[in-house]
DSSP file (Angstrom, degrees, kcal/mol; ACC not computed):
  #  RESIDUE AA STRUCTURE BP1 BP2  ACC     N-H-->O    O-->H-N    N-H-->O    O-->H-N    TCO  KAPPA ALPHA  PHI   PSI    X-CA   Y-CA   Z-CA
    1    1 A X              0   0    0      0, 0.0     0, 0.0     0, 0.0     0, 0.0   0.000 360.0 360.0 360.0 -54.4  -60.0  -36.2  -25.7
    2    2 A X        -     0   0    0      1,-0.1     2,-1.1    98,-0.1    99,-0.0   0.415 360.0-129.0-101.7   6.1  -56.4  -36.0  -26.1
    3    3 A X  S    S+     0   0    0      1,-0.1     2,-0.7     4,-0.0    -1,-0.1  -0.608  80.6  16.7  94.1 -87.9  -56.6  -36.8  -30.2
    4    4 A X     >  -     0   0    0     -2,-1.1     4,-2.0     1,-0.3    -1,-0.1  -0.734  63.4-178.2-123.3  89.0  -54.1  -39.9  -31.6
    5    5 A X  H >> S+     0   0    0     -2,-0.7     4,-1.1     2,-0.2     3,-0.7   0.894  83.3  52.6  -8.6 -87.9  -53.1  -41.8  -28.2
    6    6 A X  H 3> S+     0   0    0      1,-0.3     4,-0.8     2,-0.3    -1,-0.1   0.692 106.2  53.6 -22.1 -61.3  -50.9  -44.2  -30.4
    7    7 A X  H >> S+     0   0    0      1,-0.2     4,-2.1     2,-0.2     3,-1.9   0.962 111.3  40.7 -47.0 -66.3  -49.4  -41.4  -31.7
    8    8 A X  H <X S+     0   0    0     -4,-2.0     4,-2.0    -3,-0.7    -2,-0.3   0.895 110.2  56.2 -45.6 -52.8  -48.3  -39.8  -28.4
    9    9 A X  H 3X S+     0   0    0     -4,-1.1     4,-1.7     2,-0.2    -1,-0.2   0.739 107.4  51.1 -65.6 -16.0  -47.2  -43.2  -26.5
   10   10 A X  H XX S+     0   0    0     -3,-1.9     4,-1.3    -4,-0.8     3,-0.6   0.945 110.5  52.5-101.7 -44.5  -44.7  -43.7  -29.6
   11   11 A X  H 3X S+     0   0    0     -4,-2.1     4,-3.6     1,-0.3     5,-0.2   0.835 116.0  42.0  -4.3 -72.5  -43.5  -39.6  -28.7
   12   12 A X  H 3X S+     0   0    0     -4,-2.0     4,-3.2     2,-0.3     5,-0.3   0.834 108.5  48.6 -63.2 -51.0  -43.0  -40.7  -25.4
   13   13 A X  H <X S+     0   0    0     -4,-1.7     4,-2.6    -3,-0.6    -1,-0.2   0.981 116.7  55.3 -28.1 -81.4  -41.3  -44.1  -26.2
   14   14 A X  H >X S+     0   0    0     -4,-1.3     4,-1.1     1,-0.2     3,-1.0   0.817 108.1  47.6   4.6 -95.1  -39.1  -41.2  -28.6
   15   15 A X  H >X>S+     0   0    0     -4,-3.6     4,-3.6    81,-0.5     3,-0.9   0.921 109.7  48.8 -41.4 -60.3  -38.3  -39.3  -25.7
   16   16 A X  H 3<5S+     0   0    0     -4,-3.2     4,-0.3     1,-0.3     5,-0.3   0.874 111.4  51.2 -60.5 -22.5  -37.1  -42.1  -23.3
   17   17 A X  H <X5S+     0   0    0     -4,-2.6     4,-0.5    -3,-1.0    -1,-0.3   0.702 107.9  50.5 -95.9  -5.2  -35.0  -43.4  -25.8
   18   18 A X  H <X5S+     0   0    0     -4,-1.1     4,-1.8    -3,-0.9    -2,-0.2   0.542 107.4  52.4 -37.0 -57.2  -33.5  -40.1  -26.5
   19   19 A X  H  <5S+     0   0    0     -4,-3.6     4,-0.4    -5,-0.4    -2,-0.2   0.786 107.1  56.1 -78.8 -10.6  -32.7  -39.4  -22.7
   20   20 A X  H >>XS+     0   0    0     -5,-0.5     4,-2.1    -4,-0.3     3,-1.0   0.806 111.4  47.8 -75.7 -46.2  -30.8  -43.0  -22.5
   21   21 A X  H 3X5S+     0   0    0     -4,-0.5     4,-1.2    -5,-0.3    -2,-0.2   0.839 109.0  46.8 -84.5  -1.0  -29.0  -41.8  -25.1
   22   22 A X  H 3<5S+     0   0    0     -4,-1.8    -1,-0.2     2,-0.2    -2,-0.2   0.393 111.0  51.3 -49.5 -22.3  -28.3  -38.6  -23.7
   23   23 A X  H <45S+     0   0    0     -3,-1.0    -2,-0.2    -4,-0.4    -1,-0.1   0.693 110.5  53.6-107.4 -15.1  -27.3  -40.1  -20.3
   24   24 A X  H ><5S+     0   0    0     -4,-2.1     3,-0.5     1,-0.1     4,-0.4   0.782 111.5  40.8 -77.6 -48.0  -24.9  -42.5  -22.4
   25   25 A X  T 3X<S+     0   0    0     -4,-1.2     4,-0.6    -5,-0.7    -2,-0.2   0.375 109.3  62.6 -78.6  17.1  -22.9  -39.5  -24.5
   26   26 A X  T 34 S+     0   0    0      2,-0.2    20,-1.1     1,-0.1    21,-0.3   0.432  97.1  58.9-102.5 -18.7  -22.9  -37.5  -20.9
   27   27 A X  T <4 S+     0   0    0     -3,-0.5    -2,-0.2     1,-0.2    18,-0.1   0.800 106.4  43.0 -67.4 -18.9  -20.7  -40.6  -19.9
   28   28 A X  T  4 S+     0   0    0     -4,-0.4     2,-0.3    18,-0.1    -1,-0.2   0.801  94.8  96.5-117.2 -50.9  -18.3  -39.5  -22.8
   29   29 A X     <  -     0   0    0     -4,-0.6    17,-0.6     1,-0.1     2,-0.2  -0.160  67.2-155.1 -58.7 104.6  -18.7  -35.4  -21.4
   30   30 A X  E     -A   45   0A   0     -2,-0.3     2,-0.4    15,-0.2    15,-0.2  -0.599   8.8-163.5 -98.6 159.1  -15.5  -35.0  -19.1
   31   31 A X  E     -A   44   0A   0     13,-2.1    13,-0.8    -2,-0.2     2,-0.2  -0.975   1.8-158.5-146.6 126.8  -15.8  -32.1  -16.2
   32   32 A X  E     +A   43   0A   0     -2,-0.4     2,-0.4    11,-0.2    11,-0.2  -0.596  11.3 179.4-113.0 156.2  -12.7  -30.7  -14.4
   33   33 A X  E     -A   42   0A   0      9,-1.9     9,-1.6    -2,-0.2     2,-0.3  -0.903   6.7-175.2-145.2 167.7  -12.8  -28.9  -10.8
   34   34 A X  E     -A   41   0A   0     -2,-0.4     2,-0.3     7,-0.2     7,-0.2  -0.908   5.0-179.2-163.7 140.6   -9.6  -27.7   -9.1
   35   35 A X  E > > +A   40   0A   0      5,-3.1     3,-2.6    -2,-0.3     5,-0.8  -0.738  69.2  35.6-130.0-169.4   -8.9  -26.0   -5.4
   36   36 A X  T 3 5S-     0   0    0     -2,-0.3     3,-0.3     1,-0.3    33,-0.0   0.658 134.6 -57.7  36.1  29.3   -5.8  -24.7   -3.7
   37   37 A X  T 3 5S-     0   0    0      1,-0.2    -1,-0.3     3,-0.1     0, 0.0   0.636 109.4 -42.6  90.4   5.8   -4.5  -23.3   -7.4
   38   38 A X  T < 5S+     0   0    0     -3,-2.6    -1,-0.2     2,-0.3    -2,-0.2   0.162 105.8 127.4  96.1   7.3   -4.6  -26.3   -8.9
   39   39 A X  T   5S+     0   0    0     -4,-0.4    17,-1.6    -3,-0.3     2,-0.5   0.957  78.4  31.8 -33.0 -59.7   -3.2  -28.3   -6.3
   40   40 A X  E   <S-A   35   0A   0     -5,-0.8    -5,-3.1    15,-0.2     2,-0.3  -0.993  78.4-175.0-133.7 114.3   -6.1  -30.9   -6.2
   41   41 A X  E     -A   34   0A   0     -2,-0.5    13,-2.7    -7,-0.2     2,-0.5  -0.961   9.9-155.9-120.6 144.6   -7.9  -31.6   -9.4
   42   42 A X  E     -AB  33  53A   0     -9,-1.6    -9,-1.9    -2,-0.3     2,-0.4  -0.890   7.1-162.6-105.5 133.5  -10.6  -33.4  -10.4
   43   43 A X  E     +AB  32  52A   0      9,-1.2     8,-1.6    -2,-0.5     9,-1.1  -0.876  23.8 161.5-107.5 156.9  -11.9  -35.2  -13.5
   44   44 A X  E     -AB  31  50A   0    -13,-0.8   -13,-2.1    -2,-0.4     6,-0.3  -0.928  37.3-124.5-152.1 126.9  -15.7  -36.3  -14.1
   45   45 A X  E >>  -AB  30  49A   0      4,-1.5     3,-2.8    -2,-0.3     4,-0.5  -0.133  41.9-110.3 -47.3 150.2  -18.2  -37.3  -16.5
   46   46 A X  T 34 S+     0   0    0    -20,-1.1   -19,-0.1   -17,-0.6   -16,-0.1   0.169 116.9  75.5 -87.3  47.6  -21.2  -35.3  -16.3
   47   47 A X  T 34 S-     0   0    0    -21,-0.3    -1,-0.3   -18,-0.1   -20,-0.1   0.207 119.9-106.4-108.6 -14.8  -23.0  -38.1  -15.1
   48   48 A X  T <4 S+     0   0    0     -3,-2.8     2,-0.5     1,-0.3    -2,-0.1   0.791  70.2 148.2  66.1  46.7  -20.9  -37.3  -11.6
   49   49 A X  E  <  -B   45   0A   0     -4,-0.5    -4,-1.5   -22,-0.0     2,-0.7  -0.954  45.5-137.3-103.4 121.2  -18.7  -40.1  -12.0
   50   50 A X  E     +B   44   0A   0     -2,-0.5    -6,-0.2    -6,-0.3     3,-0.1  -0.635  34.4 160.1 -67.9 112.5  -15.5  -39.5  -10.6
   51   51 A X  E     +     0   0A   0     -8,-1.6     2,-0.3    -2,-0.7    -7,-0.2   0.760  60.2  25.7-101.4 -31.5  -12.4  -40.7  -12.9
   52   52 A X  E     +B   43   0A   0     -9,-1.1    -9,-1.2     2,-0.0     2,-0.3  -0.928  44.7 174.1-139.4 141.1   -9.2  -38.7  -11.8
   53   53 A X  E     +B   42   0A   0     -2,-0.3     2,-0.3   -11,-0.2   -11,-0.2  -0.880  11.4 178.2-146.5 142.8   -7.6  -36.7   -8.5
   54   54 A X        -     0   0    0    -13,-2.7     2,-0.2    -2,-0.3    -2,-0.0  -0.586   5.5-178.2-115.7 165.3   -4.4  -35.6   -8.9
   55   55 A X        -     0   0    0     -2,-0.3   -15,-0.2   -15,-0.1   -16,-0.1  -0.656  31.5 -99.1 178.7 139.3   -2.9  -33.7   -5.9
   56   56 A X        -     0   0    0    -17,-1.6     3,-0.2    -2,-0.2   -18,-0.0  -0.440  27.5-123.0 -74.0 154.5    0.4  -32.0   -5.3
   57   57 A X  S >  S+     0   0    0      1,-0.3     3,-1.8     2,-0.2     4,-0.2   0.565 108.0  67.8 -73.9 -23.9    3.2  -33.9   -3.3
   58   58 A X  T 3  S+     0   0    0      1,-0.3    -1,-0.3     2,-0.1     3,-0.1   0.476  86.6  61.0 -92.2  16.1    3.1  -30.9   -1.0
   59   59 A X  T >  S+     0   0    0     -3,-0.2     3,-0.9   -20,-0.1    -1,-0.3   0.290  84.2  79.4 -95.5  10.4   -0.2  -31.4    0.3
   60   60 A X  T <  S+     0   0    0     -3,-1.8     3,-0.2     1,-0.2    -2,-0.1   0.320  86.9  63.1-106.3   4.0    0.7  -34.9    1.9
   61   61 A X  T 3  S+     0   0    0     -4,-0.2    -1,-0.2     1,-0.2    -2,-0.1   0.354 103.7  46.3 -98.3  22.0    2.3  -33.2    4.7
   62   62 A X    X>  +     0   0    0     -3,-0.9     3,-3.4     1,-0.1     4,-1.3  -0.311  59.7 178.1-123.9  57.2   -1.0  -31.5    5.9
   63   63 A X  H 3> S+     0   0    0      1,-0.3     4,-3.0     2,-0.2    -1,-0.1   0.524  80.6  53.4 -68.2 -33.0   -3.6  -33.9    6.0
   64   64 A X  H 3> S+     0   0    0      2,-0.2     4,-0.8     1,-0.2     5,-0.4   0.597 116.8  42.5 -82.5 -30.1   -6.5  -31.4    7.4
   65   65 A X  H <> S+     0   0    0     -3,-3.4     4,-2.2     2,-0.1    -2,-0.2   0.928 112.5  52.8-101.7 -20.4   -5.6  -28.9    4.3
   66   66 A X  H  X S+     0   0    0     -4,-1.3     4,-4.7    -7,-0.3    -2,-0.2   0.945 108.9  54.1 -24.9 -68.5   -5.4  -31.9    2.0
   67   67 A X  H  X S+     0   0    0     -4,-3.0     4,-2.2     2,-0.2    -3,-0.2   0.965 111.0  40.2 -42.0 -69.2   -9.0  -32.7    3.4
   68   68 A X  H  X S+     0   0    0     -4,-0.8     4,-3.3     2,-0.2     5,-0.5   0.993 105.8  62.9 -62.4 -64.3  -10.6  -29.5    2.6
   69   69 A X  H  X S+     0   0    0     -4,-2.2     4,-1.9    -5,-0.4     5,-0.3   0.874 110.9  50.3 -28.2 -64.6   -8.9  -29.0   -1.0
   70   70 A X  H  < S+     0   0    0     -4,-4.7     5,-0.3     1,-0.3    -2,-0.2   0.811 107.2  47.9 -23.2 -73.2  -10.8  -32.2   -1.6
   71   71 A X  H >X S+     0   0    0     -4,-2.2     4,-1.3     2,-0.2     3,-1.0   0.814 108.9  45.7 -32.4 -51.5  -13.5  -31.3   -0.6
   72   72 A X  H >X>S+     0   0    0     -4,-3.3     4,-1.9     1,-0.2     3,-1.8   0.904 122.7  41.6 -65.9 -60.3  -14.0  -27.8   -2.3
   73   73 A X  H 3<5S+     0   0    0     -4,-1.9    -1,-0.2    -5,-0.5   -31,-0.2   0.603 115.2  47.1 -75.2  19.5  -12.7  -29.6   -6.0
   74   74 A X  H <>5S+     0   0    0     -3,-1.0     4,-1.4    -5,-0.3    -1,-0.3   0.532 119.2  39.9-101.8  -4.7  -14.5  -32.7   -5.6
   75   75 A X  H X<5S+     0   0    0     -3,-1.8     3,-0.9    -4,-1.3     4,-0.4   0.995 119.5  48.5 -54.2 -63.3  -17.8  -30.2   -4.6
   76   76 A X  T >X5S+     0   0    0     -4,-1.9     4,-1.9     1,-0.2     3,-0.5   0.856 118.3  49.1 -62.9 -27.1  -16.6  -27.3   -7.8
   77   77 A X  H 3><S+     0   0    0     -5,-0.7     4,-1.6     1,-0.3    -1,-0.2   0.764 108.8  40.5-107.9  -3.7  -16.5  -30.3   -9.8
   78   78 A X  H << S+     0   0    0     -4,-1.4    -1,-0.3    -3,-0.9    -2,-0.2   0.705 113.8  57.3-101.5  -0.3  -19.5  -32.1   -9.2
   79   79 A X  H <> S+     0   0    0     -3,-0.5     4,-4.3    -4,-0.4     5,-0.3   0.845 104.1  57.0 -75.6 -51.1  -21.4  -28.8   -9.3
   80   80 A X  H  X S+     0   0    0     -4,-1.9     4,-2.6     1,-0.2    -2,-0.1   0.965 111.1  37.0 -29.9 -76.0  -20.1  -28.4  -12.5
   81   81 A X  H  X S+     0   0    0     -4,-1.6     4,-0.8    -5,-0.3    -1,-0.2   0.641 107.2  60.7 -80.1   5.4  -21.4  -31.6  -13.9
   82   82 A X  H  4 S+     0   0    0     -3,-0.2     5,-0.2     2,-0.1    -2,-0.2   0.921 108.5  53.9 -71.0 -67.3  -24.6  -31.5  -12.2
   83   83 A X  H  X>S+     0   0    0     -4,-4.3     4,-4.2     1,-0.2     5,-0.6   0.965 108.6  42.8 -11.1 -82.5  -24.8  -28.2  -14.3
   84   84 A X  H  X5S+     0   0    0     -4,-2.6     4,-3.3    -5,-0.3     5,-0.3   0.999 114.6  52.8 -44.4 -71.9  -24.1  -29.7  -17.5
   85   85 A X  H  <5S+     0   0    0     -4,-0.8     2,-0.8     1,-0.2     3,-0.3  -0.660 112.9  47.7 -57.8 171.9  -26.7  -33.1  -16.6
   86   86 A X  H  >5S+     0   0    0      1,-0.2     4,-2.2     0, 0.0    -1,-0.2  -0.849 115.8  39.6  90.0 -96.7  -29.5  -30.8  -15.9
   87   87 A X  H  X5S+     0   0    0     -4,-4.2     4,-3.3    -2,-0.8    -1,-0.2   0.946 122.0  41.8 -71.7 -39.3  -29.1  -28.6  -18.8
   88   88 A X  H  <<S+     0   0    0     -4,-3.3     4,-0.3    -5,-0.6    -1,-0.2   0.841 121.0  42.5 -61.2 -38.1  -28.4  -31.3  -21.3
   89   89 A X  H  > S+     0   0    0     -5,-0.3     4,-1.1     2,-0.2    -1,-0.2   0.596 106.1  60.6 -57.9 -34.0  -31.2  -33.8  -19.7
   90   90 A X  H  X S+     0   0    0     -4,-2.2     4,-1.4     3,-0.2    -2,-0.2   0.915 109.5  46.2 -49.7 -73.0  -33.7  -31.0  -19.4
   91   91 A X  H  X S+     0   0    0     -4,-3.3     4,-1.2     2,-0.2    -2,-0.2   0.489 112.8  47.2 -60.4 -22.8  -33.3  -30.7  -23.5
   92   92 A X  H  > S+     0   0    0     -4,-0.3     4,-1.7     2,-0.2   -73,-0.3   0.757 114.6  43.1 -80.1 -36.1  -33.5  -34.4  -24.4
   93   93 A X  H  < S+     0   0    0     -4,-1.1    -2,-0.2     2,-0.2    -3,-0.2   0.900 118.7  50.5 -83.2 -31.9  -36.4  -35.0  -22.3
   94   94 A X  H >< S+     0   0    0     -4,-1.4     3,-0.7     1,-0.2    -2,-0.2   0.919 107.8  50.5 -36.3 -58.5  -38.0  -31.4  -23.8
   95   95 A X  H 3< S+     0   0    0     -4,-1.2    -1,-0.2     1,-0.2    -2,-0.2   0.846 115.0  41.6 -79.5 -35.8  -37.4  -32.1  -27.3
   96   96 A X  T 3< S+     0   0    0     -4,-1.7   -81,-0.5   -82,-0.1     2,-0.3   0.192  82.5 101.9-103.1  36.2  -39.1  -35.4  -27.3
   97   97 A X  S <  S-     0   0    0     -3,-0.7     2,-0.2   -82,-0.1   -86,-0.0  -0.675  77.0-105.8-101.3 171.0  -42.4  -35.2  -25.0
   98   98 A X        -     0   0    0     -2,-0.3     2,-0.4   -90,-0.0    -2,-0.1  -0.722  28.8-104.9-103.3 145.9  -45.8  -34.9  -27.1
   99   99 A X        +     0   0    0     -2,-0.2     2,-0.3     2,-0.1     5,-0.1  -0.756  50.1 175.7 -85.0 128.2  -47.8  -31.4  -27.4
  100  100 A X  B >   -C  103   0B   0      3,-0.5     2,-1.8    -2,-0.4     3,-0.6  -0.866  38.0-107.7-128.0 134.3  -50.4  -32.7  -24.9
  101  101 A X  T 3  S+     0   0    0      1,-0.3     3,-0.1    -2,-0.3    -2,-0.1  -0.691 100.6  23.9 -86.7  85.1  -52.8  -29.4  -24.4
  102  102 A X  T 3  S+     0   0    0     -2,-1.8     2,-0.3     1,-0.5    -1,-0.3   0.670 100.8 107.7 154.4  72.6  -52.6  -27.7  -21.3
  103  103 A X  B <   -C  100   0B   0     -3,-0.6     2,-0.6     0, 0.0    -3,-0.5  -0.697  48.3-165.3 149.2 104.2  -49.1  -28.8  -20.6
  104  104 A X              0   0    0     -2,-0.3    -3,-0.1     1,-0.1    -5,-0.0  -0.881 360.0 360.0-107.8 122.6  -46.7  -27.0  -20.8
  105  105 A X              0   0    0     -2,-0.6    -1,-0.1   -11,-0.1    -6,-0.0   0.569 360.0 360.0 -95.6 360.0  -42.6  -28.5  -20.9
């Protein structure tokens, strides 16, 4: 019905082991966000692991505009890499899936 099983289950094997390694080099992919002008930046892997915030000394006398800079650049920066994981994940898991007939990825 579906031709060479075998064949297809080692595709799929293929494929999983291709998105681990994709989800290991996204560890490696660094993804910056910024608010207030660059006041408060963030760095991130596109895996949405947070590694850096920085923030100017002149936001530590506001705590409530502090807060919200945070917020928006850890937001831009995790939108960012959610982007990026997504597109990159999307392609690994694409390129290795088996043409199975009436399925389309």
């Amino acid at each position: 019905m579906f031709g060479d099983m075998e064949g297809m289950m080692a595709k799929l094997q293929q494929a999983q082991q291709k998105i681990e390694e994709t989800k290991a080099r996204l560890n490696t992919v660094i993804v910056d966000g910024e608010s207030g002008g660059g006041k408060v930046k963030i760095t991130a892997t596109a895996n949405r692991e947070i590694r850096t915030i920085t923030i100017d000394d002149s936001l530590f006398t506001n705590k409530e505009e502090l807060e919200d800079y945070l917020i928006i650049a850890i937001n831009n920066t995790l939108e960012n890499a959610h982007e990026i994981n997504e597109r990159e994940m999307s392609a690994a898991a694409k390129d290795g899936m088996p043409n199975i007939p009436g399925f389309d990825f």
